[in-house]
C-alpha positions as CSV (number, residue, x, y, z in Angstrom):
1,X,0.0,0.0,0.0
2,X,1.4,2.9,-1.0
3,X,1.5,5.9,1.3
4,X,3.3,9.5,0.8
5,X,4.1,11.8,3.8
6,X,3.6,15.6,3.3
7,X,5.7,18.2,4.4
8,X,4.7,21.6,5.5
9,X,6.3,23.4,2.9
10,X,5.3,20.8,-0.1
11,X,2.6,21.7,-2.4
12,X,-0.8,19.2,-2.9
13,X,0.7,19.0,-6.9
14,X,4.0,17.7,-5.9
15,X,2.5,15.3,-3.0
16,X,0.5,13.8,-5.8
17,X,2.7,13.5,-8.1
18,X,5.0,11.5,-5.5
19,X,2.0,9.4,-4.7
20,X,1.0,8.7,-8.3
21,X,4.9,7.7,-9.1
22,X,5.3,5.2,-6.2
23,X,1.6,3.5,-7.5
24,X,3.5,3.1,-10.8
25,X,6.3,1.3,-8.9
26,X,4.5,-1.1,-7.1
27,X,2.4,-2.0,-10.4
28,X,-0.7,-1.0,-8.8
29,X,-2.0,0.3,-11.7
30,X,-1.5,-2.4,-14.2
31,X,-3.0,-4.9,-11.5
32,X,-6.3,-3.2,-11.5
33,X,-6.5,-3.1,-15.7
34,X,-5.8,-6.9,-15.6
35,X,-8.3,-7.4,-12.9
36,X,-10.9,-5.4,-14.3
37,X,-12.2,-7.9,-16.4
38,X,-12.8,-11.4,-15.7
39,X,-11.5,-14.0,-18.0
40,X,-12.6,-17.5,-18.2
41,X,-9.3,-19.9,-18.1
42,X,-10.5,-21.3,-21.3
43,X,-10.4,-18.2,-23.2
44,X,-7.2,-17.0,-21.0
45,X,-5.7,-20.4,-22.5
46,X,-6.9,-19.3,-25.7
47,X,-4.7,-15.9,-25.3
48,X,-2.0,-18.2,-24.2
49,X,-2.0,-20.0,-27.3
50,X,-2.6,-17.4,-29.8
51,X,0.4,-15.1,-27.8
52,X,2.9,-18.1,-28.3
53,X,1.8,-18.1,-32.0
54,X,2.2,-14.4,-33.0
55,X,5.5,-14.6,-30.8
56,X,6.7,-17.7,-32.9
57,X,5.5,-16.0,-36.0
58,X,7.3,-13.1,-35.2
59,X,10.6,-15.0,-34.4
60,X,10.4,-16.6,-37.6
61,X,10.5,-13.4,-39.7
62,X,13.3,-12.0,-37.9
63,X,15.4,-15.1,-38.0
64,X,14.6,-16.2,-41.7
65,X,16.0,-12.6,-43.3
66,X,19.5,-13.0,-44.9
67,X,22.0,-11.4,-43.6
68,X,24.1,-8.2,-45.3
């Protein structure tokens, strides 16, 4: 849980902008995107599947170019 102490002398902008980089640190926000949505584990298997595909895919252009 993130928490930010405030100084006297430190503005509301800066105290927030503290706050909002440690969320970014601890992944806070990219937990609540992936948990926004519920996902059966069939079609999160299905994303699985078709990631390891593209990222195949992918591999396979880069490695099948000749060299200069």
């Amino acid at each position: 849980m993130p928490s930010v102490k405030v100084r006297d002398t430190e503005s509301f902008e800066s105290a927030l902008k503290h706050f909002k980089k440690q969320c970014e640190r601890e992944g806070i926000l990219s937990e609540i995107k992936k948990r926004e949505h519920y996902d059966k584990p069939s079609v999160k298997k299905k994303k699985k599947i078709i990631a390891a595909r593209k990222k195949a895919a992918k591999r396979r252009t880069f490695s099948a170019k000749p060299a200069r």
